[in-house]
C-alpha positions in Angstrom: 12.1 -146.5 -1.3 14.7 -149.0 -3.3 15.8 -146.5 -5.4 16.0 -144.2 -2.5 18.3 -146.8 -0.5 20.4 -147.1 -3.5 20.9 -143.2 -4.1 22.2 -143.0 -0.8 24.8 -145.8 -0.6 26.8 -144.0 -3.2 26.2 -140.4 -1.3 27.7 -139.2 1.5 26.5 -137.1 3.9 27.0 -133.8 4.3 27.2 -131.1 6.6 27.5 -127.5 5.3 28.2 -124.3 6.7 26.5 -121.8 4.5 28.4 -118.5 5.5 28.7 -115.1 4.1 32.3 -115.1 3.6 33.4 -118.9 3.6 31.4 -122.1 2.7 33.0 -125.4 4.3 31.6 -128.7 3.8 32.3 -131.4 6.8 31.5 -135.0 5.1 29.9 -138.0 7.4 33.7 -140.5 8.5 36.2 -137.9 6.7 35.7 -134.8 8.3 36.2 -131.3 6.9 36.8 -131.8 3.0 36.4 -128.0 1.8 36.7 -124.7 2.9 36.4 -122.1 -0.1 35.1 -118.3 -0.3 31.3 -117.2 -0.8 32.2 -116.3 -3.9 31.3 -117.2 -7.3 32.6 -115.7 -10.8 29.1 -115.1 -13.2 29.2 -114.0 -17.0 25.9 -111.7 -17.6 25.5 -111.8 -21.8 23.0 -109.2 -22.9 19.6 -110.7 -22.0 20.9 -111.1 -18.6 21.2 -114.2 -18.1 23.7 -115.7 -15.8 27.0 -118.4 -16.8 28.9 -119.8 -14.3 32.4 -119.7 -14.7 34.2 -120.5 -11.2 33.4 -120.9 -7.9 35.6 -120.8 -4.6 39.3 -119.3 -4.3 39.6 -119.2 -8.3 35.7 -116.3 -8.1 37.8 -115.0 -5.2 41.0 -113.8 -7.0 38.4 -111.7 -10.1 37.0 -110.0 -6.9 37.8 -105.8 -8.0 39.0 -107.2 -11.3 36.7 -108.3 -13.7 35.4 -106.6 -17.3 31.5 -105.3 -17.1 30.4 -108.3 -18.5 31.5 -110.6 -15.2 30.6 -110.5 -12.1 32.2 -111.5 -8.6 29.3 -112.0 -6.7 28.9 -112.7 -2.8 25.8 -114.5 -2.9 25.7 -114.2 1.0 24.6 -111.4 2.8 24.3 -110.6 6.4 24.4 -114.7 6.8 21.5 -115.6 4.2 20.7 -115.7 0.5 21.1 -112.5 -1.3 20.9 -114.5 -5.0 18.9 -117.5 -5.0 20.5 -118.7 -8.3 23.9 -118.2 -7.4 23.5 -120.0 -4.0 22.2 -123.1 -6.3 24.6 -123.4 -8.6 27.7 -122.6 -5.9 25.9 -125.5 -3.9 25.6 -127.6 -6.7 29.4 -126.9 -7.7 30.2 -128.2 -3.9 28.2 -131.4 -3.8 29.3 -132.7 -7.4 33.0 -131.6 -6.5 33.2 -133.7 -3.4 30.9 -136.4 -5.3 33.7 -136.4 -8.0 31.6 -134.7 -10.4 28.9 -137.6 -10.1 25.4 -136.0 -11.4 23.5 -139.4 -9.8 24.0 -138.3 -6.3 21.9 -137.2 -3.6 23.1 -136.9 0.2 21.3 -135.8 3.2 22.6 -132.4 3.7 22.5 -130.6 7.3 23.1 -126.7 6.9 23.9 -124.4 9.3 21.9 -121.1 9.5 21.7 -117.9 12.1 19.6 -118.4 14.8 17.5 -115.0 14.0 16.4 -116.2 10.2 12.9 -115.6 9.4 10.2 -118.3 8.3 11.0 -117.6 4.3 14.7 -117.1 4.4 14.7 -120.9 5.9 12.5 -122.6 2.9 14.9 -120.4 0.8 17.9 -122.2 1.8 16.0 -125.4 2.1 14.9 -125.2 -1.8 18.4 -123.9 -2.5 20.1 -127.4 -1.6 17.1 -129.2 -2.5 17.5 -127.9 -5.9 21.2 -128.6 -6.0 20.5 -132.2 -5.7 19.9 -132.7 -1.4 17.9 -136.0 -1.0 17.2 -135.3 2.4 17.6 -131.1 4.0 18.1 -130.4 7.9 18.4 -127.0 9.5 20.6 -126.3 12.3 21.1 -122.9 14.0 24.4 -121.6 14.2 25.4 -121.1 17.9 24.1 -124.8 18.6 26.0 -125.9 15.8 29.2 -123.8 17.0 28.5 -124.7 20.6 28.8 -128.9 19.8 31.6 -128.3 17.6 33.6 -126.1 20.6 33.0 -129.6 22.8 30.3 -127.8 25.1 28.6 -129.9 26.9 24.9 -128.6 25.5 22.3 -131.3 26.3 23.4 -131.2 30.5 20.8 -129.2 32.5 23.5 -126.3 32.9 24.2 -122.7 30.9 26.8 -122.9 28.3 27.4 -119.7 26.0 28.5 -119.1 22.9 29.5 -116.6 20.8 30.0 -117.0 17.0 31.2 -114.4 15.0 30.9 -115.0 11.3 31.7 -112.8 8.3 27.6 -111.8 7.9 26.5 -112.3 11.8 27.2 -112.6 15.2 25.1 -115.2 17.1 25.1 -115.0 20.9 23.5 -117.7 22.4 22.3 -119.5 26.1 21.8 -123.2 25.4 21.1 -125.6 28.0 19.4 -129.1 27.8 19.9 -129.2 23.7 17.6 -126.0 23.4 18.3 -122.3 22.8 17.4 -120.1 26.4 18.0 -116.7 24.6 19.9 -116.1 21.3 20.6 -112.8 19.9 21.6 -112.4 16.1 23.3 -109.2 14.7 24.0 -108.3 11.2 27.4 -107.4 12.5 30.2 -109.5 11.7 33.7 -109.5 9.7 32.3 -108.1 6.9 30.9 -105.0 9.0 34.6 -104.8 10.3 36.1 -104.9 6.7 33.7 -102.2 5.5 35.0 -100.0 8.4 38.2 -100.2 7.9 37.4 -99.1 4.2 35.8 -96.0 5.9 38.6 -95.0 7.8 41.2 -95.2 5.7 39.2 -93.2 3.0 38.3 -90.6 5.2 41.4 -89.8 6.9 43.9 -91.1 4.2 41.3 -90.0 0.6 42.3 -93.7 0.0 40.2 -96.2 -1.5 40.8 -99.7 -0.7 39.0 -102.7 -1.9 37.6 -105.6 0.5 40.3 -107.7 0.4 43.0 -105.2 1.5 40.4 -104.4 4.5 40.6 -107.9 5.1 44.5 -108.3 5.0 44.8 -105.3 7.4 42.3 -107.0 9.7 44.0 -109.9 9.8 47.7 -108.7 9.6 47.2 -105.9 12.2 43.4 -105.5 13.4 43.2 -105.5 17.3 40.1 -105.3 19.3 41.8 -104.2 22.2 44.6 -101.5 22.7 47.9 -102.6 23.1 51.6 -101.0 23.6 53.0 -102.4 20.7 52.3 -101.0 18.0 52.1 -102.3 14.4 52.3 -101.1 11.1 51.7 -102.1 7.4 52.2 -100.5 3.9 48.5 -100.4 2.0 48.3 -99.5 -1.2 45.4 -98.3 -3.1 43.7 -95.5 -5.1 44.1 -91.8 -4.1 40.9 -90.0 -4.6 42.1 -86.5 -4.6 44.4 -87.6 -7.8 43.1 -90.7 -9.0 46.5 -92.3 -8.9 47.6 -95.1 -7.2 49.2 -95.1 -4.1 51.4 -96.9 -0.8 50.3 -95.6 2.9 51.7 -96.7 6.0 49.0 -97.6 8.6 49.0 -98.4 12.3 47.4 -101.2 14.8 45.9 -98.2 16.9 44.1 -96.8 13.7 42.9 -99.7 12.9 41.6 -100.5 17.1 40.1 -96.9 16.3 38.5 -98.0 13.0 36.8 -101.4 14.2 35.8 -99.8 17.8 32.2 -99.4 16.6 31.1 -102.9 14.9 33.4 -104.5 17.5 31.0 -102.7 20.7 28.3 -103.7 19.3 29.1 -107.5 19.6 30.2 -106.5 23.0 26.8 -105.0 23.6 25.3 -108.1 22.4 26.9 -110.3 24.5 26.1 -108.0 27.9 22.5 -107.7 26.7 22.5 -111.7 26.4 24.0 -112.2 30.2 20.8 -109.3 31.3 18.2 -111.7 29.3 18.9 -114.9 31.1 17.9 -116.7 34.4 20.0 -116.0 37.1 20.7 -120.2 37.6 22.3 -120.0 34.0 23.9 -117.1 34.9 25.9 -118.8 38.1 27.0 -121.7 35.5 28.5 -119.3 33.1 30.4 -117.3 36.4 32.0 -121.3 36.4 32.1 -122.2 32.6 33.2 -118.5 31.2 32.2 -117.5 27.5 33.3 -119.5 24.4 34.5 -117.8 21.5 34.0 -119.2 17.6 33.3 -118.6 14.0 36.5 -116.7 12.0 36.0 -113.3 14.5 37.1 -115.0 17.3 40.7 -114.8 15.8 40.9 -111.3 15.5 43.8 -110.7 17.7 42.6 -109.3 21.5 38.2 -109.7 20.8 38.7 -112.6 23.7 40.5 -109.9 26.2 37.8 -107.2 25.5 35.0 -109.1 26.3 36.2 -110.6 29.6 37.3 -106.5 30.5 33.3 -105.8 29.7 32.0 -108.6 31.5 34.6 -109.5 34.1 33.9 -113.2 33.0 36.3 -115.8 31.9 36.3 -116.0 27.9 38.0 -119.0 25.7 38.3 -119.5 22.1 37.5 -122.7 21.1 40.2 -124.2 19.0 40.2 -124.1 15.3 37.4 -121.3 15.7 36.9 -121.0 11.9 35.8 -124.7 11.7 33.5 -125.2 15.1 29.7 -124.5 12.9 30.4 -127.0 10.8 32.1 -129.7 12.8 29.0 -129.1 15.0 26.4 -129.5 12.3 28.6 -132.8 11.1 28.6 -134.0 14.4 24.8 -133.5 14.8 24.1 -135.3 11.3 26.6 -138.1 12.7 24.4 -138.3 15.9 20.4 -137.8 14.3 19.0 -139.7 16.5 20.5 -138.6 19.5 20.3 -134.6 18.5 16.8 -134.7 16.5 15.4 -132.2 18.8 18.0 -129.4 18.2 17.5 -130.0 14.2 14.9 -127.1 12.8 11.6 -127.9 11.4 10.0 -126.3 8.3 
C-alpha cells in the first residue's frame, strides 16, 4: 500500500480516448495533453517478429509508403483492438511520453470504449493498459463519456441524447439519471465514409486513391447534405486502366453522392434510437434537441440532415473532436461522484 501511495504521487492520471483513427490523452489539472493518429510504424524482420519504430503523426506520414519490411498499422478497428501488441506498445509510447519517458510510473487510467463492446473485447483493452504500466484501469462507455464532455446535464431525471460519431463507430445513446436508457453502436463511422469515397472515385473515375486523400476530400469538400454551391478539388492518384499517375477534378455533389449510404445509416440509427425509447424521454428531447460529437459531427451539413429526418433540433457540441475524452477526464476528476457510470469487469 506504501509503495502504492508513492507510485502514484509521481503519476498523473489519465483519461484516454482509445479511438480508431485518433488517440487523445486528457491528464487529471492540465487538460488535453495529446491528440495523435491510431497509428503506429512496425518493422517485421524474418521470424516475424514486431519493432517499433514510431508512433503518432511521425506512423501516420509512412501510411501507403513504406518498404515490405514495415508496416503502418491501424491497430483500431471498428472502435476496438484489432492487434493486441501494437495497442500495448502505442499505449505504452503515450504514458511514458506524457511521463517524460519515466519507466517508474503507474497512473490510474480511465478509457473510453463503445457502448456495444462485448465481455472479451473489454478485458482486452483492460490488459492492454494494464500491461503498458496502468496502476489502476476504468471503463467508460463512449456516448456517456461524450455526453459529460458536451456539458449535458446526464445525472437529472430527464432524456438527454447524444450522438458520437467516431472514425470506427457511431454510438447513439438515451442517458438519463447517469445510466444508459437505450444505446445503439454501429460499425459505421469516418472510416466507413473514407472507404466510400475510395469506391466512388474508383468506379466512376478507374482512380485509386489511398485513405488519406479520401480523408482530405472528406474534410475539404464532404457534405452530408446537398447544397447550391458547389465545390471542387484536384485529386490525384493512380489510373488503373494505365497504371500511371494522375490529377482529377472532383465535386461536393459527388462526394454527397458517395457518402449517402454510410451517412443514412447513422441517420437510421438515430430514428431507430427515438422509436426505442419511453415516450417521457421522448418529450425531453422535443425541448433539449439532439447533441452532436466525436470528429463526424464536423462533417460539414450531418447537423442539418438529421434535424430534416427527425424534425428535431440538433447541436454540435463545441470542440466535437475532443468531447469523449474531456468526458472520461471529467469522470476520473469526479470518481466519487460518477462511480456508477464507470464499467465493471
Amino acid at each position: 500500500m506504501f509503495i502504492d501511495n508513492i507510485i502514484g504521487i509521481f503519476s498523473q492520471d489519465l483519461a484516454i480516448d482509445l479511438g480508431t483513427a485518433n488517440t487523445l490523452i486528457y491528464v487529471k489539472d492540465k487538460g488535453i495533453v495529446s491528440n495523435e493518429p491510431s497509428v503506429v510504424a512496425v518493422h517485421i524482420d524474418s521470424r516475424g517478429e514486431k519493432k517499433i519504430l514510431s508512433v503518432g503523426k511521425d506512423a501516420k506520414k509512412m501510411l501507403g509508403r513504406t518498404p515490405g519490411n514495415i508496416q503502418a498499422i491501424r491497430p483500431m478497428k471498428d472502435g476496438v483492438i484489432a492487434d493486441f501488441e501494437v495497442v500495448e506498445a502505442m499505449l505504452k509510447y503515450f504514458i511514458r511520453k506524457i511521463h517524460n519517458r519515466k519507466t517508474l510510473v503507474r497512473p490510474r487510467i480511465i478509457i473510453a470504449v463503445p457502448s456495444g463492446i462485448t465481455a472479451v473485447e473489454r478485458r482486452a483493452v483492460r490488459e492492454s493498459a494494464e500491461a503498458a504500466g496502468a496502476r489502476v484501469v476504468y471503463l467508460i462507455e463512449e456516448p456517456v463519456a461524450a455526453a459529460i464532455g458536451a456539458g449535458l446535464p446526464i445525472t437529472e431525471a430527464a432524456g438527454n441524447m447524444i450522438v458520437d460519431i467516431g472514425g470506427g463507430t457511431t454510438e447513439v445513446a438515451v442517458i438519463s439519471m447517469s445510466g444508459i436508457v437505450y444505446a445503439k453502436s454501429i460499425r459505421v463511422g469516418g472510416d466507413k465514409i473514407d472507404d466510400s469515397i475510395i469506391q466512388y472515385v474508383k468506379k466512376k473515375y478507374n482512380l485509386l486513391i489511398g485513405d488519406r486523400t479520401a480523408e482530405l476530400i472528406k474534410m475539404t469538400i464532404g457534405t452530408a447534405y446537398p447544397t447550391e454551391e458547389i465545390s471542387t478539388m484536384n485529386i490525384k492518384g493512380r489510373d488503373l486502366l494505365s497504371g500511371i499517375p494522375k490529377i482529377v477534378e472532383i465535386t461536393s455533389a459527388e462526394i454527397y453522392e458517395a457518402i449517402s449510404e454510410p451517412v443514412s445509416q447513422i441517420v437510421d440509427a438515430v430514428k431507430t434510437t427515438l422509436e426505442k425509447i419511453p415516450p417521457e424521454l421522448s418529450s425531453d428531447i422535443v425541448d433539449r434537441g439532439i447533441a452532436l460529437a466525436g470528429g463526424g459531427a464536423l462533417l460539414k451539413n450531418i447537423d442539418i440532415l438529421i434535424r430534416e429526418n427527425t424534425e428535431l433540433p440538433v447541436i454540435i457540441a463545441d470542440d466535437p473532436l475532443t468531447c469523449v475524452v474531456r468526458g472520461a477526464g471529467m469522470a476520473l476528476d469526479e470518481l466519487n461522484i460518477l462511480k456508477d457510470i464507470v464499467l465493471e469487469n
